[in-house]
C-alpha positions as a Python dict, from the first residue, in 0.01 Angstrom:
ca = {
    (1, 'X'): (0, 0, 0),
    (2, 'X'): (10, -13, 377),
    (3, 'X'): (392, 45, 552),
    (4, 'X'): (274, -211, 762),
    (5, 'X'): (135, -503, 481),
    (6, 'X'): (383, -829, 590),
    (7, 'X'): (480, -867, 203),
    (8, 'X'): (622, -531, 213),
    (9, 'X'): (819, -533, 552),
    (10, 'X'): (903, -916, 543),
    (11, 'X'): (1263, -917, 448),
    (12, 'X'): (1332, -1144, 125),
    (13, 'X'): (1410, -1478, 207),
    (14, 'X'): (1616, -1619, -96),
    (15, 'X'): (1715, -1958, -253),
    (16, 'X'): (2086, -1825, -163),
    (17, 'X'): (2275, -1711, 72),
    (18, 'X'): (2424, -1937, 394),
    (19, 'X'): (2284, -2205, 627),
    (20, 'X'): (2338, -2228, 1009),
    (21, 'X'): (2663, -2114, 1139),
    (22, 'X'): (2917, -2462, 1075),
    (23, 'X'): (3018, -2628, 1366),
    (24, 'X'): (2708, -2539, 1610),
    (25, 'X'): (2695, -2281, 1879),
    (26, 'X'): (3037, -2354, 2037),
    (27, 'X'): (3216, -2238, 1703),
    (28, 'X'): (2972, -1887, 1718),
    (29, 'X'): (3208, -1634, 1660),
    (30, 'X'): (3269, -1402, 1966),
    (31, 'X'): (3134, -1058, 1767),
    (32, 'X'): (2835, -871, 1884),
    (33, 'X'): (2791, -797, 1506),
    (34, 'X'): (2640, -1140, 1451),
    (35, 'X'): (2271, -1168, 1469),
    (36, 'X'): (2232, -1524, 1740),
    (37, 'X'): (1891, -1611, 1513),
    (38, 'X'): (2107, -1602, 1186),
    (39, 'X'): (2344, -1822, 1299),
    (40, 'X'): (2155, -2089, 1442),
    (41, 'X'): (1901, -2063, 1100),
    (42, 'X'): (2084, -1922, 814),
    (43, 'X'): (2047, -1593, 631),
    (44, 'X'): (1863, -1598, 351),
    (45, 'X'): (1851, -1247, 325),
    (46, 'X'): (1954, -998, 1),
    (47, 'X'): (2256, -896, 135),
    (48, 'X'): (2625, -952, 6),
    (49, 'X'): (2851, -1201, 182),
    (50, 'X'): (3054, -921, 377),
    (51, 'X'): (2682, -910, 602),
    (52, 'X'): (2638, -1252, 645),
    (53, 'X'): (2494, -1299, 1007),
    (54, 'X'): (2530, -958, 1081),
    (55, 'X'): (2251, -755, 1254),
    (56, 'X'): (2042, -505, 1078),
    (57, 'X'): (2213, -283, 1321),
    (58, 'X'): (2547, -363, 1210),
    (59, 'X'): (2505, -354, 822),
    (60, 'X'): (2372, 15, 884),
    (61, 'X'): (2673, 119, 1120),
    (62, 'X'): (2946, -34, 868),
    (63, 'X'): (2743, 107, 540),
    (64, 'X'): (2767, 447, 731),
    (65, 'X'): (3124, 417, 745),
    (66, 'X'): (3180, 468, 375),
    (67, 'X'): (2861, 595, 252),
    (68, 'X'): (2940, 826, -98),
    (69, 'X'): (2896, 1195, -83),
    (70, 'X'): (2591, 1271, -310),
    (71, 'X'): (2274, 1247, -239),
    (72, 'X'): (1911, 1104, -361),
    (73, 'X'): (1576, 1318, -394),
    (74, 'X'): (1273, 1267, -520),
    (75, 'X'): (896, 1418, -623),
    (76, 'X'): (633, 1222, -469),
    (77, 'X'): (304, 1394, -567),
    (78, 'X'): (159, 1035, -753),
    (79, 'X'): (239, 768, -512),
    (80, 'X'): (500, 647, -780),
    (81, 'X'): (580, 312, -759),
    (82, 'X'): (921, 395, -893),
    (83, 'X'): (1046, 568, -601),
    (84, 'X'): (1078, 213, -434),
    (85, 'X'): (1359, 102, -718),
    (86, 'X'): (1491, 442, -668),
    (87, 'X'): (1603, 364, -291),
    (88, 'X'): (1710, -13, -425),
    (89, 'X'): (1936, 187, -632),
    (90, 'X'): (2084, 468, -375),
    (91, 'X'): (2156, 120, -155),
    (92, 'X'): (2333, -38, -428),
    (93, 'X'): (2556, 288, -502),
    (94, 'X'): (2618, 364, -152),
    (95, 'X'): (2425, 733, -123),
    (96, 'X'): (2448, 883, 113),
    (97, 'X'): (2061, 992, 184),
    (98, 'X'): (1738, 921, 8),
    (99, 'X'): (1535, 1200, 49),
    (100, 'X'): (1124, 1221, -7),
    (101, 'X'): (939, 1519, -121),
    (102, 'X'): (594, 1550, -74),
    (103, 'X'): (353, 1295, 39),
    (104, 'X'): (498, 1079, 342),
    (105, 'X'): (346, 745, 222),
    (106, 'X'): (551, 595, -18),
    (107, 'X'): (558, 258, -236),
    (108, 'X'): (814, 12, -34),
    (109, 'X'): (774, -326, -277),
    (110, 'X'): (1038, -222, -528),
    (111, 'X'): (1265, -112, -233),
    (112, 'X'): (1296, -471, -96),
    (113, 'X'): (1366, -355, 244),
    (114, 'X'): (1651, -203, 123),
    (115, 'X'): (1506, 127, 311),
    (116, 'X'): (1582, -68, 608),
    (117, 'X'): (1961, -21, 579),
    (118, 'X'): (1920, 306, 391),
    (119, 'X'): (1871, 681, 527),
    (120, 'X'): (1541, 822, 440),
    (121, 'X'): (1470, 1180, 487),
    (122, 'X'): (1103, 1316, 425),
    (123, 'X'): (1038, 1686, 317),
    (124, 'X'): (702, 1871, 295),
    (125, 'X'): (728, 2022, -23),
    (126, 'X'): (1017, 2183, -278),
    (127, 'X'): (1068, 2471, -45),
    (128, 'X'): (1170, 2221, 244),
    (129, 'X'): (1426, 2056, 61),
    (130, 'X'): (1596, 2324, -82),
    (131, 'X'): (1610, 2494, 234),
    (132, 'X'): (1798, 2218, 335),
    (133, 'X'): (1980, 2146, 73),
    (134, 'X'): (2102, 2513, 110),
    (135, 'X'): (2189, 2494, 473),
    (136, 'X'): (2394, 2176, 387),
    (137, 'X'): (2582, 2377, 106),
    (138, 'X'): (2468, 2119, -150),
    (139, 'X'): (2420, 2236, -510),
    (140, 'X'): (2091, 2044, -638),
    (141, 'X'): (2128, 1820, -980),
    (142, 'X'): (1821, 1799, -1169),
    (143, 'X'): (1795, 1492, -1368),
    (144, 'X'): (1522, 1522, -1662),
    (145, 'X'): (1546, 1568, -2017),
    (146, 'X'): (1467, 1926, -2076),
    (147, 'X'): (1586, 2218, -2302),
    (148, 'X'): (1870, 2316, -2087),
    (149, 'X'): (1999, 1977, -1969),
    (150, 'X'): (2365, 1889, -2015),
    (151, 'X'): (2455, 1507, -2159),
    (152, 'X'): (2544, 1361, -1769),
    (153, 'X'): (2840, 1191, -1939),
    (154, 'X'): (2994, 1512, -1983),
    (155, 'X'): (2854, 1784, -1769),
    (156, 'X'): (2992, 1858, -1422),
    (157, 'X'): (2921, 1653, -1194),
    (158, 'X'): (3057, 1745, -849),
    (159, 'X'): (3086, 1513, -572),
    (160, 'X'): (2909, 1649, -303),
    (161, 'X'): (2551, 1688, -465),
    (162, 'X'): (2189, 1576, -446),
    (163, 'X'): (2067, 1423, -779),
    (164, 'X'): (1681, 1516, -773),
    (165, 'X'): (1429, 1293, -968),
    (166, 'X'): (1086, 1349, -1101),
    (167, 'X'): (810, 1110, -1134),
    (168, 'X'): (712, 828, -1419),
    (169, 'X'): (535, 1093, -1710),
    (170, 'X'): (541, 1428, -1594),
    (171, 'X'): (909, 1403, -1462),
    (172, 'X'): (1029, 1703, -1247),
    (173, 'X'): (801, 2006, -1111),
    (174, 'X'): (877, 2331, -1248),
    (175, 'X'): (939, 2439, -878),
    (176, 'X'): (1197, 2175, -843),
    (177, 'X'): (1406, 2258, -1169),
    (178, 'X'): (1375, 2599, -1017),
    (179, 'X'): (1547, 2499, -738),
    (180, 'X'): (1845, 2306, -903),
    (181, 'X'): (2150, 2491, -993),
    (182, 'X'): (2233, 2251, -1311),
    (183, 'X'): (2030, 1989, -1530),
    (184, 'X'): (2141, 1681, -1655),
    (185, 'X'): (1990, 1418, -1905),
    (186, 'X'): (2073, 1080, -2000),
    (187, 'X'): (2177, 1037, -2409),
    (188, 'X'): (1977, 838, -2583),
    (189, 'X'): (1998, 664, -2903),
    (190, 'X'): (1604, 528, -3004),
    (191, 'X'): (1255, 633, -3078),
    (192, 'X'): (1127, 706, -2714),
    (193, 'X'): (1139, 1037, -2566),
    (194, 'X'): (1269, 920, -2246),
    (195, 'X'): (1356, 587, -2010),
    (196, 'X'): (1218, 434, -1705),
    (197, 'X'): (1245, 648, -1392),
    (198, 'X'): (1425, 436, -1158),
    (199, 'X'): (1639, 297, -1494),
    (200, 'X'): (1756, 671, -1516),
    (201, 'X'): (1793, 742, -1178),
    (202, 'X'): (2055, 422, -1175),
    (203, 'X'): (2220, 538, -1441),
    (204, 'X'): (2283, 845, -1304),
    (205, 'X'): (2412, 709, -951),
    (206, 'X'): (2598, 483, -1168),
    (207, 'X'): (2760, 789, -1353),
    (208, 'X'): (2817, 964, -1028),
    (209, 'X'): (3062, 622, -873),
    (210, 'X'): (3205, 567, -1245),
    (211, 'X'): (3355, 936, -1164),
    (212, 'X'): (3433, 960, -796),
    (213, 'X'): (3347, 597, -605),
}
């Protein structure tokens, strides 16, 4: 999938959201936060009300504001169409980074532009990121069910962190589980071995805001 295919980059236009600004352009409000195309059209965009009319600009500068303390990494050796819903996710939670290992070229669609208002760090390889991780004195969570891995309900948890994901099948690299300090899984309670990437990678955030948000 191209970065630059329109169905990808378009922001969503939904059957929600506001209408032009009441009133007409004498009752604009006198804030250089508002976007002067939104109010004379509407916003039809996937945002909550607080952003209504705002720039793109704006959202990011106010989300930065009170952005959470842990971070989001993950493996991208597949082109894993996960990783999209992954940075939907670290929006919706408020992480602080989203941070890409491996190839460049990622899947947007399941982002929904969310990447937009997001920070998005790339890394080469393993080695990259924990080099960074280390100069930013953040210990690195693994998140895969392996022998090892601590229920994430009740393991540690601290609040300035990167949660690391793996890919849909293989999950994480042994060079990334080598690189995390601790290893956390999600209980289960069926027949499959293991859940949906980006499911697990929300639950996880959610854990992480449950505890310190």
């Amino acid at each position: 999938m191209s970065a630059a295919d329109p169905e990808v980059n378009a922001e969503p236009q939904l059957p929600v959201g506001v209408g032009p600004w009441p009133g007409g352009r004498e009752e604009w409000p006198d804030d250089e936060r508002f976007d002067p195309e939104l109010l004379e059209h509407g916003d039809r965009r996937n945002v909550v009300d607080r952003y209504r009319y705002w720039t793109m600009a704006a959202i990011v500068a106010d989300l930065d504001e009170h952005r959470h303390a842990f971070h989001v990494a993950i493996e991208n050796w597949q082109h894993d169409m996960n990783i999209g819903s992954i940075v939907r996710s670290a929006n919706a939670f408020g992480a602080a980074e989203v941070h890409i290992i491996g190839k460049r070229r990622w899947n947007r669609r399941g982002a929904m532009v969310t990447d937009r208002y997001q920070h998005v760090r790339h890394h080469d390889d393993v080695a990259a990121f924990a080099a960074w991780a280390t100069d930013a004195a953040l210990p690195v969570i693994a998140v895969d069910n392996v022998p090892g891995s601590a229920p994430v309900d009740t393991a540690e948890l601290p609040e300035r962190c990167v949660l690391l994901f793996g890919q849909e099948g293989p999950g994480l690299s042994a060079e990334a589980l080598a690189a995390a300090s601790a290893a956390v899984e999600i209980t289960q309670y069926g027949s499959t071995r293991s859940i949906n990437a980006s499911a697990a990678a929300a639950v996880v955030m959610y854990e992480w805001c449950r505890r310190w948000a």
